[in-house]
N, C-alpha and C positions, 0 to 999 in steps of 0.2 A: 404368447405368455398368458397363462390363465388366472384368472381370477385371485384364487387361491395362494400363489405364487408372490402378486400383485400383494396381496394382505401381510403376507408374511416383510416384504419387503418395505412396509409400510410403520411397518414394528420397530425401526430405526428410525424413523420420522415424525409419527404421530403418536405413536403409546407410550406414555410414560406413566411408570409407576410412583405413587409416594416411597421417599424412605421406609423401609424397614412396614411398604404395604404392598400388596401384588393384586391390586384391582387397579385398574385400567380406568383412566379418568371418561367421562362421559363424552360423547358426540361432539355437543356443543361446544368443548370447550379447545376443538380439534382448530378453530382460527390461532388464537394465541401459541398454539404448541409449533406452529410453522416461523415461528421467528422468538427462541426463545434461547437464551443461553444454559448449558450446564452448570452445576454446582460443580466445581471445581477450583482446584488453587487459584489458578492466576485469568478465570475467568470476568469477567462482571455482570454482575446481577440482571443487567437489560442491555439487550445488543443496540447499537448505535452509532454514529456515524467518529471516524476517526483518521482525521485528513492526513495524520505524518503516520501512516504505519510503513513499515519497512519494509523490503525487499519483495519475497513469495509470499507477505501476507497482504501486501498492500492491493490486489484484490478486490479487499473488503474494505475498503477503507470506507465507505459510502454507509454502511452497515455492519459495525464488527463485535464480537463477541469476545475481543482482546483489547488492550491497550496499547499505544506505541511503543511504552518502555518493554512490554513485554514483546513486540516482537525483532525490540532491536537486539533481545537477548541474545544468546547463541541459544538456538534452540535446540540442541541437543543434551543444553544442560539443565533445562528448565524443572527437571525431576529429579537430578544427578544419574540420567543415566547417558550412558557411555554407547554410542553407535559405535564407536572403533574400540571394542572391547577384543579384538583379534588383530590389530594392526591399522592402520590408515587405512580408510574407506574411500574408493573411488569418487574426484569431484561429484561424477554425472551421476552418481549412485546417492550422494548423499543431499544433491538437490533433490531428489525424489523425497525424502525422510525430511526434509527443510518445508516442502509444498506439504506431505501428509500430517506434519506438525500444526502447519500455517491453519488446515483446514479444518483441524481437531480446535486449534486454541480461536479462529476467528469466523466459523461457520453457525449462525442462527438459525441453520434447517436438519440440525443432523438429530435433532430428537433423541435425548439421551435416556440412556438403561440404568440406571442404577444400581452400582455394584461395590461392595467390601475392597477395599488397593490398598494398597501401604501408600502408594506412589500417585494415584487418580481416586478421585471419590465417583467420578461418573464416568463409564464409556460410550462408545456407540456401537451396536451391533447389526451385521449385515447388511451395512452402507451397499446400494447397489453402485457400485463404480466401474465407470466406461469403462468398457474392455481394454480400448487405449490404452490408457493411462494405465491401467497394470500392467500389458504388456511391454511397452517404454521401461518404468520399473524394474521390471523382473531384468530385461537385456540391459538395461547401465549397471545393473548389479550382479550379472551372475559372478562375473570376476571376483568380487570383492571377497571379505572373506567372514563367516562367524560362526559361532560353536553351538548356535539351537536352533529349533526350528520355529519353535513361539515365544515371541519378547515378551510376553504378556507378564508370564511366569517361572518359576524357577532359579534365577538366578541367587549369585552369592553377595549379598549386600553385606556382610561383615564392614568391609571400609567405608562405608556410605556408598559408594557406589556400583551400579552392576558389574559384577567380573562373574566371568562362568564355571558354572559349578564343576565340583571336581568329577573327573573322568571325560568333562568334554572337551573334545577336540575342534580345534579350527579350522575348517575347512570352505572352500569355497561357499557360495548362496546357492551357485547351482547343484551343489551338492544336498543341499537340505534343502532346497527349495527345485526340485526337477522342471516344475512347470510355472506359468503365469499365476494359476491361479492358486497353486501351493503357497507360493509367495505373499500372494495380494490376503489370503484368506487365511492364512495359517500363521502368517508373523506377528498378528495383534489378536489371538482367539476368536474370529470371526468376524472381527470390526468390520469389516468389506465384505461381499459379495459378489463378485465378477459377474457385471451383466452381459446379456447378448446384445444390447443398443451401444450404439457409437457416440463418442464426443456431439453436442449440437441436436440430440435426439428428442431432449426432455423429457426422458427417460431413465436416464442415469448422472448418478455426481462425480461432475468434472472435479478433479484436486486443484486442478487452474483453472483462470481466464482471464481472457479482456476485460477491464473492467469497465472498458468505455463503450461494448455492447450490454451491460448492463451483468447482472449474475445469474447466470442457467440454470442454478441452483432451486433458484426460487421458484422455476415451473416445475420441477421434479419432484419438491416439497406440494407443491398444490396437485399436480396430479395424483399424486399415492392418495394421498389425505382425500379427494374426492371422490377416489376408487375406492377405498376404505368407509367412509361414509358413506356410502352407496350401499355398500356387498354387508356391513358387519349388523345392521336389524336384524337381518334375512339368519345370518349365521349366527345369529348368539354372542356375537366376538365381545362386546361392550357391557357396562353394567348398565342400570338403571339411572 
């Protein structure tokens, strides 16, 4: 993997913009951006340790960027949106959407983009995530079933909640989603990135783990950010 690549991928972890500014905060200030929560609803202001959290967030419980009432929620309704907007969604399908929730609302390495939502004030974009784990993903969910091919956008919020716009049809995930990484890359407007490193690699973000070997996460947040700090003098990437 080249350099290059390495930077771009690093743009979900360590670049953050101000609101409503598109300069890129300084070098130095690349420690703090590796353990910092997004502005977001049900986020809090500085990530921290949080011993009752619940289920596929509990994870983080050592270091979280959630609260436990939040993730005792149903996490499906945490925005009013509706995963079974086409009929019941596979258990095995919707632990996956349970863990990618968990890691949105309780991960301090994902370096957020700042973006306009009716529904999120911040996302993350081109999360490099284990190959694994999107492909697990994609096969608990080809069965299941739904009407677009990116949640990000589009939908019909008229009753407060997502229902799909008219003219779409419900049809399977493997139908709109042919492959791993259609799925992984194309259902959140690029949130993910499907990398070539496996689970364990420090390399790429796990959507799980053990939490009593500690969180993997936080070597693949200091790798990029050191790679980055390295290559971006050289390139221009940073302001002054």
């Amino acid at each position: 993997m080249d350099m290059a690549y390495k930077v771009t991928q690093l743009l979900l972890l360590a670049l953050v913009t101000t609101a409503g500014s598109t300069q890129p905060r300084n070098v130095w200030a690349r420690t703090g951006l590796l353990n910092v929560c997004m502005d977001a609803k049900h986020h809090k202001a500085h990530p921290g340790p949080e011993d009752n959290l619940y289920g596929q967030c509990s994870p983080w419980r050592k270091n979280a960027c959630c609260t436990a009432n939040t993730s005792q929620y149903n996490t499906s309704r945490l925005y009013n949106f509706n995963w079974e907007h086409c009929g019941r969604m596979e258990p095995a399908c919707k632990h996956h959407f349970i863990r990618d929730t968990c890691l949105y609302e309780s991960s301090p390495n994902l370096g957020p983009d700042p973006v306009n939502q009716s529904w999120r004030k911040e996302r993350i974009l081109n999360v490099p995530l284990c190959k694994e784990d999107c492909e697990r993903w994609w096969e608990d969910c080809r069965t299941s079933y739904t009407c677009k091919s990116n949640w990000q956008k589009g939908w019909n919020w008229t009753s407060g909640i997502n229902e799909c716009p008219a003219g779409a049809l419900c049809h399977t995930f493997e139908s709109y989603f042919p492959t791993p990484a259609a799925l992984c890359e194309g259902l959140w407007s690029h949130s993910y990135k499907v990398s070539d490193y496996s689970r364990g690699s420090g390399r790429c973000i796990q959507m799980w783990f053990d939490s009593a070997q500690g969180n993997p996460n936080e070597e693949v947040a200091r790798f990029y950010a050191a790679a980055m700090k390295a290559e971006a003098p050289s390139r221009g990437i940073l302001g002054p």
